[in-house]
C-alpha positions, 0 to 999 in steps of 0.5 A, a space after each residue: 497536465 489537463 492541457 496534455 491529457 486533452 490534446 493526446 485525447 484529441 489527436 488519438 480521437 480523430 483515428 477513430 471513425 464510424 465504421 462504412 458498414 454501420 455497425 453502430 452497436 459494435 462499435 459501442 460495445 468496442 468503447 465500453 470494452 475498452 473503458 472496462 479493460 482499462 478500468 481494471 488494468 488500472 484499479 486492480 493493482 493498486 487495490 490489491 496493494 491498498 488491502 494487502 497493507 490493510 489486512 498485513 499492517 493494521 496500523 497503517 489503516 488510517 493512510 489507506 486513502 493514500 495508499 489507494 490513490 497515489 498507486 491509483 494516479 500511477 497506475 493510470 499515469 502509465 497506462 495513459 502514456 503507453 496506449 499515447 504511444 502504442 498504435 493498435 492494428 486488426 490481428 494478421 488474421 482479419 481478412 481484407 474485406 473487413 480490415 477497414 471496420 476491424 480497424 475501425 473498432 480496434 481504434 475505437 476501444 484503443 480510444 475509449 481506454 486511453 480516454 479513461 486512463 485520461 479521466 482518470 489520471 486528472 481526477 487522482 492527479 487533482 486528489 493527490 495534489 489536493 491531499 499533499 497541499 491540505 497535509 503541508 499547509 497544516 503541518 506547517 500550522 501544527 504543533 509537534 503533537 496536533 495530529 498524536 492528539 486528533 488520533 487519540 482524541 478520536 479514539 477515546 471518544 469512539 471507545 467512549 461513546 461504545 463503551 457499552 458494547 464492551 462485551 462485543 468481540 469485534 467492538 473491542 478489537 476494533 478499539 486495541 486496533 485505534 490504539 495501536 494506530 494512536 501508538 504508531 503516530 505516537 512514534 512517527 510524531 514524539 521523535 521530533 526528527 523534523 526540529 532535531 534532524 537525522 545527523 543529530 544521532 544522540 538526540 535523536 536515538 534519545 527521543 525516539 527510545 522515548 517515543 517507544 516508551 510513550 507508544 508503549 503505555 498506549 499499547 499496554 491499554 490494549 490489554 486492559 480493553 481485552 480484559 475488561 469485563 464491565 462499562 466502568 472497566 472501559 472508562 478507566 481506559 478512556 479517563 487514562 487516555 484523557 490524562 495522556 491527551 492533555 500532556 500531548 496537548 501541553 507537551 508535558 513529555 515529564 507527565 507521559 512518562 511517568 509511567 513508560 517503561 524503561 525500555 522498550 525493544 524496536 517493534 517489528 509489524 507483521 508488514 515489515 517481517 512479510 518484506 524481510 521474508 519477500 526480499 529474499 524469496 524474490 532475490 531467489 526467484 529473479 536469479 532463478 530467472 535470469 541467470 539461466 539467460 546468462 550465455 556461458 550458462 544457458 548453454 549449460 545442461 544443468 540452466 533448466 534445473 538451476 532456474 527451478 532450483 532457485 525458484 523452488 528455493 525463493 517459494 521455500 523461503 517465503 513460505 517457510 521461517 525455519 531455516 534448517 527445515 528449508 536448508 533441508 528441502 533445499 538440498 534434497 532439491 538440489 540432489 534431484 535437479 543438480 545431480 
């Protein structure tokens, strides 16, 4: 990867030249630009991405750094190969005279940017190489349980160390936020599913309803944070999140469900319900566009209004979860549009 980004670099450096009138200064500014705008190009989407699942799923909060640097290195991945690849000339308005600096200047931002995108697919190709190695190498040294027991460890020493911040709002809900965090790694981990396997259907539906259980009894401790109305309340947590660490760390599943609940129904996060709602709306909002492209269709009179009917129908199905509220909305559309 390094011995590719820097041989592209070095062929794509070599078109850009000072420009013969001198303008130094133009050509600087030209670089930093470029550096700028494919510094944005690259970071705004994965960025929006990371916090989007940061502010919709909080108990995905602790894979934000994942989150943010693989979109990051394929981001840039794609940036990187497309400027390789693009020649950039001056606009078909630039007169003759100043074709050469114009050219000039344009290679030079071109340069800059397909140098940034370089630096920054080596840096994030070496994090993320380095992070997948580090989580391979101690998942084959771990047990079953090690990473449920450095979430909760984590987490009962943080309220411990806080507790006398139990009347603080945001303390709190910081709290029932490493709960929860702990309750999801409990469910990814207690299934086994890397010892029982998929195909192994009755074991395993057996374990992961147990480990809905488990998750539960760390989730009803939420509660008890929310309502507590004194140190001595939050220690009673912290001692019972104590008993739960050390069944964890001897793998006594007996002892972390006495007290489960029988049953416990699938949870659906807020993440999970904003895709169901989006992968329709976006089904929607896609035929809206291309069907109208369809030529028995767009030679129809009624194309414009079906791609705004089925646009119109995807942001209603979005924004709204009552379906005869957009059924309705949807058939006064349609007597406009489709009459």
């Amino acid at each position: 990867m390094m011995t590719i980004v820097v041989s592209v670099l070095f062929a794509r450096s070599t078109r850009s030249t000072f420009p013969s009138d001198g303008s130094t200064s133009s050509l600087i500014t030209h670089y930093l630009a470029g550096a700028a705008i494919a510094s944005g190009v690259i970071v705004t989407p994965p960025a929006v991405l990371a916090l989007t699942t940061y502010v919709l799923a909080p108990s995905l909060r602790h894979l934000f750094e994942r989150l943010l640097l693989y979109p990051l290195f394929g981001a840039a991945a794609l940036v990187f190969l497309f400027l390789a690849v693009t020649t950039w000339k001056p606009g078909p308005g630039t007169p003759t005279s100043n074709m050469d600096t114009a050219a000039s200047l344009v290679n030079a931002a071109a340069a800059s940017a397909l140098a940034t995108s370089g630096i920054i697919v080596t840096t994030t190709g070496i994090l993320a190489s380095n992070f997948w190695l580090t989580l391979y190498f101690d998942a084959r040294r771990c047990h079953p349980y090690d990473h449920i027991v450095l979430f909760l460890l984590g987490t009962a020493a943080h309220i411990r160390r806080e507790r006398h911040r139990w009347h603080d709002d945001n303390q709190v809900t910081i709290w029932r936020a490493s709960l929860e965090v702990v309750a999801v790694q409990v469910e990814r981990d207690a299934p086994l599913s890397g010892r029982t396997g998929l195909a192994e259907g009755s074991a395993y539906m057996e374990l992961r309803q147990e480990a809905r259980r488990i998750a539960a009894v760390i989730r009803s401790h939420k509660r008890d944070l929310a309502e507590a109305y004194s140190a001595h309340d939050v220690d009673a947590v912290v001692a019972s999140l104590v008993v739960g660490l050390r069944a964890f760390c001897v793998g006594d599943r007996t002892a972390l469900l006495a007290h489960a609940p029988a049953e416990v129904a699938p949870r659906v996060g807020r993440f999970a319900r904003t895709a169901l709602r989006l992968i329709p709306a976006t089904v929607l909002i896609v035929a809206g566009i291309l069907l109208p492209l369809v030529p028995s269709i767009a030679h129809s009179e009624l194309a414009s209004n079906l791609r705004w009917y089925l646009i119109v129908m995807g942001t209603i199905t979005f924004i709204t979860t009552r379906e005869d509220l957009a059924t309705k909305i949807g058939e006064a559309v349609a007597k406009v549009l489709l009459k």
